[in-house]
C-alpha positions in Angstrom: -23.9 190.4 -61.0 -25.4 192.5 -58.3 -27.3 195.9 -58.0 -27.0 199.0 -55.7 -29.1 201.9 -55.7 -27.2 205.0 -55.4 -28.1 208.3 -54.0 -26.7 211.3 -54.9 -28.4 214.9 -56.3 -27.9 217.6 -58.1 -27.8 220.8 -55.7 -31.5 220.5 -53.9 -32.5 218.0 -56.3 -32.4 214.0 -55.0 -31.6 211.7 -57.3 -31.3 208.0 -57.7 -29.3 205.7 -59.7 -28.7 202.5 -59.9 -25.3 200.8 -60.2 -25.0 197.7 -62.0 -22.1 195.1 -60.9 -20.4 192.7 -62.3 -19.0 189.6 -60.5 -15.6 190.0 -62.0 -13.1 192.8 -61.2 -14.8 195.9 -63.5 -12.4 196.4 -66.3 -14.0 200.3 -66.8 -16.9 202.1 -65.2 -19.7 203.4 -67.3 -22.7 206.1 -67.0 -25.7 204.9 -68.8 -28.0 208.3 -69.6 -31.4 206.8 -70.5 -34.3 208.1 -72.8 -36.9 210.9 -71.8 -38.5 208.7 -69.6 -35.6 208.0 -67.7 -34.7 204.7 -66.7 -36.7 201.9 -69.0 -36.7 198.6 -69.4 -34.7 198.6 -72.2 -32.0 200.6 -70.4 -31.7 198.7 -67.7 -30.9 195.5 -70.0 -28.7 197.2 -71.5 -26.9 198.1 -68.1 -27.0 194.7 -67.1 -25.4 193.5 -71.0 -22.5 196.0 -69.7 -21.9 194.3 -66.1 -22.3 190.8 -67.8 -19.3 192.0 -70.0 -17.0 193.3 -66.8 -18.1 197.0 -66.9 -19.7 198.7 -63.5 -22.5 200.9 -64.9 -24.4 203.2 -63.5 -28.1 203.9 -64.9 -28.1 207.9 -64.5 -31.4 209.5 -63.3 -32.7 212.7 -65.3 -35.7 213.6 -63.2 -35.8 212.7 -59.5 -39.2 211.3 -60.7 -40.9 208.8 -63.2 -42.6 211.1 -65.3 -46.6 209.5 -66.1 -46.7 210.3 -69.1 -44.3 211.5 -72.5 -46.0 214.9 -72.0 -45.0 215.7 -68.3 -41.4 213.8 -69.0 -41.2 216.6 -72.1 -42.2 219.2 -69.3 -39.4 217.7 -66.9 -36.8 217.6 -69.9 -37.5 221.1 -70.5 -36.7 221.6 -66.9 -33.4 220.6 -67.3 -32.4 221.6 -70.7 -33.4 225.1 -69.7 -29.5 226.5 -70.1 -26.9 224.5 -71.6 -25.4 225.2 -68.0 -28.4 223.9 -66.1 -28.3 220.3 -68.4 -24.7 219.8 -68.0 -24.9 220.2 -64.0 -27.1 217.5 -63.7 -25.1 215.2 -65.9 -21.9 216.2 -64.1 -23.9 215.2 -61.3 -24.8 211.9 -62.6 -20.8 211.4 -63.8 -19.5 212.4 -60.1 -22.4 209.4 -58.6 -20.3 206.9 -60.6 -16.6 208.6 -60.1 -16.8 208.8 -56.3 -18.1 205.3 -55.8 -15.2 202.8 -54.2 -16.0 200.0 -56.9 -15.0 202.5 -59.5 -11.9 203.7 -57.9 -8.9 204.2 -60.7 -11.2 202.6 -63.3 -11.2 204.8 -66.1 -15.0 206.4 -66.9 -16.9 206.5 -70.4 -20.9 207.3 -70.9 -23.4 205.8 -73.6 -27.5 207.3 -73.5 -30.3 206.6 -75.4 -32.4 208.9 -77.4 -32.2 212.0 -74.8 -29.4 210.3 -73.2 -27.4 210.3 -76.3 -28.1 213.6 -76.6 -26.3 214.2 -72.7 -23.0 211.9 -73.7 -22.2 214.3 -76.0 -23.4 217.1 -73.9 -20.6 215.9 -71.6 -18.0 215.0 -74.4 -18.4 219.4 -75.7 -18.2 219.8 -71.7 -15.1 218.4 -71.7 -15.7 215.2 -69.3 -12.5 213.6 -68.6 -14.2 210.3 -70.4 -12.4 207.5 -72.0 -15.4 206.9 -74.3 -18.9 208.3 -75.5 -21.5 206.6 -77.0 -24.9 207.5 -78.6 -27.8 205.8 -79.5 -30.3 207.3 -81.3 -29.8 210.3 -79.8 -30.4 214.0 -80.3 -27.6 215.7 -82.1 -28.4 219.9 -81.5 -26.9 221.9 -78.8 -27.1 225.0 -77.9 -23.4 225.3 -76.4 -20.9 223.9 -79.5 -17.9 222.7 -78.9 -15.0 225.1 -79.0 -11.6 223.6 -80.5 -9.4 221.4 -78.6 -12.1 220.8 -75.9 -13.1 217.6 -76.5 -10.9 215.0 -75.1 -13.3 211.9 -75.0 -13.5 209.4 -78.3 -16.9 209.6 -80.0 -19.2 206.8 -81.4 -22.7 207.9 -82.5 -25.1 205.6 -83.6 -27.5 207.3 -85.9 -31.0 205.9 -88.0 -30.8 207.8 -91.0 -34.8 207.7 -91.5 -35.2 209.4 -87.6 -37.7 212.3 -88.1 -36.0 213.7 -84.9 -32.6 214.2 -85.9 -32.8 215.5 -89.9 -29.9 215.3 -92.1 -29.4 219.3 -91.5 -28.8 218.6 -87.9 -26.5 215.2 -88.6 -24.3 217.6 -91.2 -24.0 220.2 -88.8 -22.5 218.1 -86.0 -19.8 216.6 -88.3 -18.8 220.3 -89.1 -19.1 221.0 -85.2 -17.2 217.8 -84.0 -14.4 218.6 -87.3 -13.8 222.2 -85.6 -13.7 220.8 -82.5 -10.7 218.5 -84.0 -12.8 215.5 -82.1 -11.8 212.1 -82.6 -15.2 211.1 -83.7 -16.9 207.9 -85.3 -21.0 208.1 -86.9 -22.7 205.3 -87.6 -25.8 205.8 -89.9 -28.1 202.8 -90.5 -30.4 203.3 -93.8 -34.5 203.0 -93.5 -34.1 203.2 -89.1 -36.3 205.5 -87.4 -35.6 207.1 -83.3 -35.4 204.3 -80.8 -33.7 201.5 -82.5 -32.7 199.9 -79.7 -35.7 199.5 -77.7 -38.1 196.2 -78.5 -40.7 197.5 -76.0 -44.0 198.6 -78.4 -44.1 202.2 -79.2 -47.1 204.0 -80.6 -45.0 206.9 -82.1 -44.4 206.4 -86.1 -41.2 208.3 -85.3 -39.7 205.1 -83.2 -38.9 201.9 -84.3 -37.2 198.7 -83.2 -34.9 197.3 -85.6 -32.7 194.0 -84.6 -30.1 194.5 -86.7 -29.2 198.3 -86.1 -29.2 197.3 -82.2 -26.9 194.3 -82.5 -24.6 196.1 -84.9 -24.5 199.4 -82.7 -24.1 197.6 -79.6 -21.2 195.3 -80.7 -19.4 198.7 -82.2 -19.7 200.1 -79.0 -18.0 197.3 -77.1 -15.3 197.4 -80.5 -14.3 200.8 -79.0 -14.0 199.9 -76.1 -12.0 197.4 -76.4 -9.8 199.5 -79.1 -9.4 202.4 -76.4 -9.1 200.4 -73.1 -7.4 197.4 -74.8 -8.7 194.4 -76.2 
């Protein structure tokens, strides 16, 4: 496996990603949106779990930046999430990064995210993103822009803690209604007593987070279950 960083932006903005390769002939290319704080740790492991298995991925950048702290990374999010218009041209932006590269020529595209990230997979799904697959991981649910029927093309997985603070059961209800009137082809994964952050072993001071080994391995492996349903086993 080998890594490239990647250039690219999003109108004035400069960017930078970094695309994971496998040794192998890539069997599907795939964006990886990471948390608030863009790329982590965590996310990049997970990245390189995804070029280990014969996918090219791509870890996405948010930002431009490494924010210093959750506060300014909040403040950068903000930025972004300003208009549901202004969010979903920098994740096109990230999406076009991995499209146009030569390794992912006629590969066929899907997106997973963490936390914030999970959030902008499904941003992209409502968008319409010509994506085989989208997969969520603890990630925000809300949107400000629902899905309007028949526009959702890409096949759904979210994995969901059922105690996260961030995403109540009012917001989880709502986005089965919202992904039913869509007519999506949806699956939701809810793992009982897991908080925000389940995937991620790193410490976190926030009582909201919390790593839990089993909800990561069992999320993880239905991910790659998918994919192997949609893209053949």
């Amino acid at each position: 496996m080998s890594m490239i960083e990647v250039s690219y932006a999003d109108g004035e903005v400069a960017l930078t990603g970094t695309l994971h390769v496998p040794d192998s002939t890539p069997r599907a290319a795939v964006v990886v949106f990471p948390t608030i704080m863009n790329p982590t740790q965590s996310v990049s492991d997970k990245a390189a779990d995804l070029a280990a298995n014969g996918y090219l991925a791509l870890v996405a950048d948010f930002y431009g930046a490494v924010p210093a702290s959750f506060d300014e990374a909040r403040d950068m999010a903000m930025g972004i999430r300003a208009t549901p218009e202004t969010y979903r041209r920098r994740l096109r932006a990230s999406l076009k990064a991995l499209a146009t590269r030569p390794e992912a020529a006629g590969l066929p595209i899907g997106a997973i995210g963490f936390c914030m990230g999970g959030q902008a997979v499904l941003e992209l799904a409502r968008d319409g993103a010509p994506l085989f697959a989208v997969v969520s991981f603890h990630g925000l649910l809300d949107t400000d822009a629902p899905a309007g029927s028949d526009a959702i093309s890409a096949r759904i997985l979210v994995c969901h803690g059922d105690a996260d603070p961030m995403v109540p059961r009012s917001q989880v209800m709502a986005f089965w209604e919202e992904m039913d009137a869509a007519g999506a082809d949806w699956h939701f994964h809810s793992y009982a007593g897991v908080k925000h952050g389940f995937t991620n072993p790193a410490p976190n001071p926030n009582p909201a987070t919390g790593y839990n080994a089993s909800a990561d391995r069992q999320s993880w492996a239905a991910m790659y279950a998918l994919f192997d349903e949609v893209l053949g086993a």
